[in-house]
Backbone bond lengths (Angstrom), bond angles and torsions (degrees), N, CA, C in turn:
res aa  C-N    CA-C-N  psi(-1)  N-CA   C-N-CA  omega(-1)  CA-C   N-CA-C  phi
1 X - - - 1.447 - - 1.528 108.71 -
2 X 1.327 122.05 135.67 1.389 125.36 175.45 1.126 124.05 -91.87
3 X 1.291 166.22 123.04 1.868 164.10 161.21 1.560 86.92 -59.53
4 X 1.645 91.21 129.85 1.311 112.00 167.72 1.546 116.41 -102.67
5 X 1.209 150.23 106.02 1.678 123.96 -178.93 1.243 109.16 -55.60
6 X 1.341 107.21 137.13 1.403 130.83 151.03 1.946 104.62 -18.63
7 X 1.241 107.39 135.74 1.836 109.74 171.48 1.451 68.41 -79.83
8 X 1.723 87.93 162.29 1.340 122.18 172.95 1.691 113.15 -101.22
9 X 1.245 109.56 144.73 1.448 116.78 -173.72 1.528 104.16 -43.29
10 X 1.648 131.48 127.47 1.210 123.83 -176.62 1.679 91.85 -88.12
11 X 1.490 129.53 -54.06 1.305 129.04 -164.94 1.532 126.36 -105.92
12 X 0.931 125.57 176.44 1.402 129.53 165.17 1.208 106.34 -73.30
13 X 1.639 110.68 -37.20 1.492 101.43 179.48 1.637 123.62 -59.08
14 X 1.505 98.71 -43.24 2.071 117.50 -179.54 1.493 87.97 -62.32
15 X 1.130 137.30 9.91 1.894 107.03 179.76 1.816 82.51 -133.47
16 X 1.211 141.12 6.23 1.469 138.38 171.17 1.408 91.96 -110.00
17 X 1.317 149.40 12.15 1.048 161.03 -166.38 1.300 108.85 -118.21
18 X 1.236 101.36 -65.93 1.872 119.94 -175.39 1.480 95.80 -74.89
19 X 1.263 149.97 -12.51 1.534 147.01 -169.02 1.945 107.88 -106.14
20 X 1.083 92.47 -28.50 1.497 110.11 161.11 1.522 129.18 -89.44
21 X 1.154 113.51 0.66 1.621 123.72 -179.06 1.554 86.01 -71.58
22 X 1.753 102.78 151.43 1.535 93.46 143.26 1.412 103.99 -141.26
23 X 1.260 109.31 158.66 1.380 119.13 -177.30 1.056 124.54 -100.56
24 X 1.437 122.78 121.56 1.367 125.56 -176.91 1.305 118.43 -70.56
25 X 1.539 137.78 133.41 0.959 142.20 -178.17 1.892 108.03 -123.02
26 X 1.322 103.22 160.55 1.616 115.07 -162.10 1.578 94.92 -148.29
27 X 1.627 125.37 123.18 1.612 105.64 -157.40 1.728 72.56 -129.69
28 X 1.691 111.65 168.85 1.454 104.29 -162.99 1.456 71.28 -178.16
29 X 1.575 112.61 122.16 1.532 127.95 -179.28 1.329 112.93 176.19
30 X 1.659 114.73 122.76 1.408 137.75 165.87 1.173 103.57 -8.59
31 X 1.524 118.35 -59.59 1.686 114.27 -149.44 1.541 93.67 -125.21
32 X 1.093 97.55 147.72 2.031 117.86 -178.18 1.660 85.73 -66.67
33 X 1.442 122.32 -72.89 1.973 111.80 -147.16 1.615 73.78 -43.40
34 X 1.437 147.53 -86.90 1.492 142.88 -134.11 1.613 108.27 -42.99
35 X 1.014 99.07 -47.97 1.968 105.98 178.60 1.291 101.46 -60.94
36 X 1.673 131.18 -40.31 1.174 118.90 -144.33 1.435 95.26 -92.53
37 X 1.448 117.73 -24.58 1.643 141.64 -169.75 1.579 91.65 -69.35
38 X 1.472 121.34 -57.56 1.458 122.94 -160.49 1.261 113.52 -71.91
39 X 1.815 98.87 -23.36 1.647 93.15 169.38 1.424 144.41 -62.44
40 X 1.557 78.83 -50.16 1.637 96.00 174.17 1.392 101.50 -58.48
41 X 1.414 135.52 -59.04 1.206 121.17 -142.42 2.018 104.53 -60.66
42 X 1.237 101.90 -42.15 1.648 119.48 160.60 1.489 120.07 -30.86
43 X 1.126 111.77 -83.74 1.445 124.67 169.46 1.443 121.26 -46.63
44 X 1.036 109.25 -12.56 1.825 109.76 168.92 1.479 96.99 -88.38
45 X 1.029 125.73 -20.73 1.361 116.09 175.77 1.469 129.09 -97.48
46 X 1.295 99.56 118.04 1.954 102.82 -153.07 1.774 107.28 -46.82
47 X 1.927 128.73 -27.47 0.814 121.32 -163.24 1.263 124.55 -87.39
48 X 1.663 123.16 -0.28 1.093 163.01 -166.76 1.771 126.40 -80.60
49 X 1.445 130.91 68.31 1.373 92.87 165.75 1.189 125.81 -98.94
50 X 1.061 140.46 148.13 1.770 151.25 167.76 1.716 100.88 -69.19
51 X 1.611 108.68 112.05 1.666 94.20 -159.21 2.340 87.16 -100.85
52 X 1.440 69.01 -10.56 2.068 79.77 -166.46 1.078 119.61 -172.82
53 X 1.131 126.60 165.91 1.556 155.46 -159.02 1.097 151.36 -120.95
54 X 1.726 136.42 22.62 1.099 145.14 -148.67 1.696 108.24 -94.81
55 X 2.054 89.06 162.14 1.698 99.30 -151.51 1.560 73.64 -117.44
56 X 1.411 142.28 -39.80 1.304 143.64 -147.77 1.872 109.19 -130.83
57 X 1.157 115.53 179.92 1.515 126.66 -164.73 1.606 109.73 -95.18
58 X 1.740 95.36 -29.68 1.701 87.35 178.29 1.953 89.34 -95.77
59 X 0.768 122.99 -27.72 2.081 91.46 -167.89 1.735 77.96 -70.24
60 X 1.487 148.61 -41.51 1.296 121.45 -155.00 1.388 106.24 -63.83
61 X 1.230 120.54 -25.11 1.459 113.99 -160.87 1.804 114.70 -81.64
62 X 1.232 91.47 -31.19 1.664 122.89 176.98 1.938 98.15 -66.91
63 X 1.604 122.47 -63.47 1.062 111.92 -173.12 1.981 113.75 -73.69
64 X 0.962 116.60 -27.92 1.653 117.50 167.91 1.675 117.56 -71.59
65 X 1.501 104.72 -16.64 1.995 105.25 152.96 1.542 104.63 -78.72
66 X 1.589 118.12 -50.91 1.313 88.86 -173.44 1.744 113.82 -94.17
67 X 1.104 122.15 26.92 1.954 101.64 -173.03 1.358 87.49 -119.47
68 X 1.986 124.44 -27.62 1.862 98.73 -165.84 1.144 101.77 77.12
69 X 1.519 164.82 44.04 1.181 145.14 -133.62 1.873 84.33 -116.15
70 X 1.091 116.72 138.03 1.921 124.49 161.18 1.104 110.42 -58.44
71 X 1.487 135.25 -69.45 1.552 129.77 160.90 1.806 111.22 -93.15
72 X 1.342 87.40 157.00 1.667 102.05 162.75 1.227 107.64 -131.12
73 X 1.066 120.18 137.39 2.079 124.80 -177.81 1.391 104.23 -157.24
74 X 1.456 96.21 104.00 1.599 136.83 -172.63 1.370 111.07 -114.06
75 X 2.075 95.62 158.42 1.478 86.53 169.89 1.482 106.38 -106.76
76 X 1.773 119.58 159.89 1.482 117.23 -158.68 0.953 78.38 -75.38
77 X 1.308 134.25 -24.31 2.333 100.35 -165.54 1.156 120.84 -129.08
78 X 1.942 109.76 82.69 1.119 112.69 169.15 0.891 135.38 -43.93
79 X 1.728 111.59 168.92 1.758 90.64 171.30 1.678 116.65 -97.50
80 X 1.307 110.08 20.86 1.480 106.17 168.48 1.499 100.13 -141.83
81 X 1.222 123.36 33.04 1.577 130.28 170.94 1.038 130.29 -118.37
């Protein structure tokens, strides 16, 4: 497999573009303080939304049909996974 670089921003517009994206996020962890920890740290960051919240394997699977989320960042060992 080869690494390609990234094209480089052609405009001012593609980088007022890319600064305005936001990224959906989907957080999925054993313990609430960790969700509640991962949130905040997220949400301080303007590019960030927190679309949801899961403790288990079936609400994650249920909330990533309905949110579409861009990332998901889970823990591998649910407690029903």
């Amino acid at each position: 497999m080869v690494d390609v670089p990234p094209a480089p921003l052609s405009t001012v517009a593609d980088a007022t573009l890319l600064e305005q994206t936001v990224i959906r996020v989907l957080l999925t962890h054993t313990y609430p303080i960790v969700l509640h920890g991962l949130q905040a740290l997220l949400q301080a960051q303007q590019q960030f939304q927190v679309v949801d919240r899961r403790m288990t394997a079936q609400g994650l699977m249920e909330a990533v049909r309905r949110h579409r989320p861009d990332i998901l960042l889970m823990d591998w060992q649910l407690k029903d996974g």
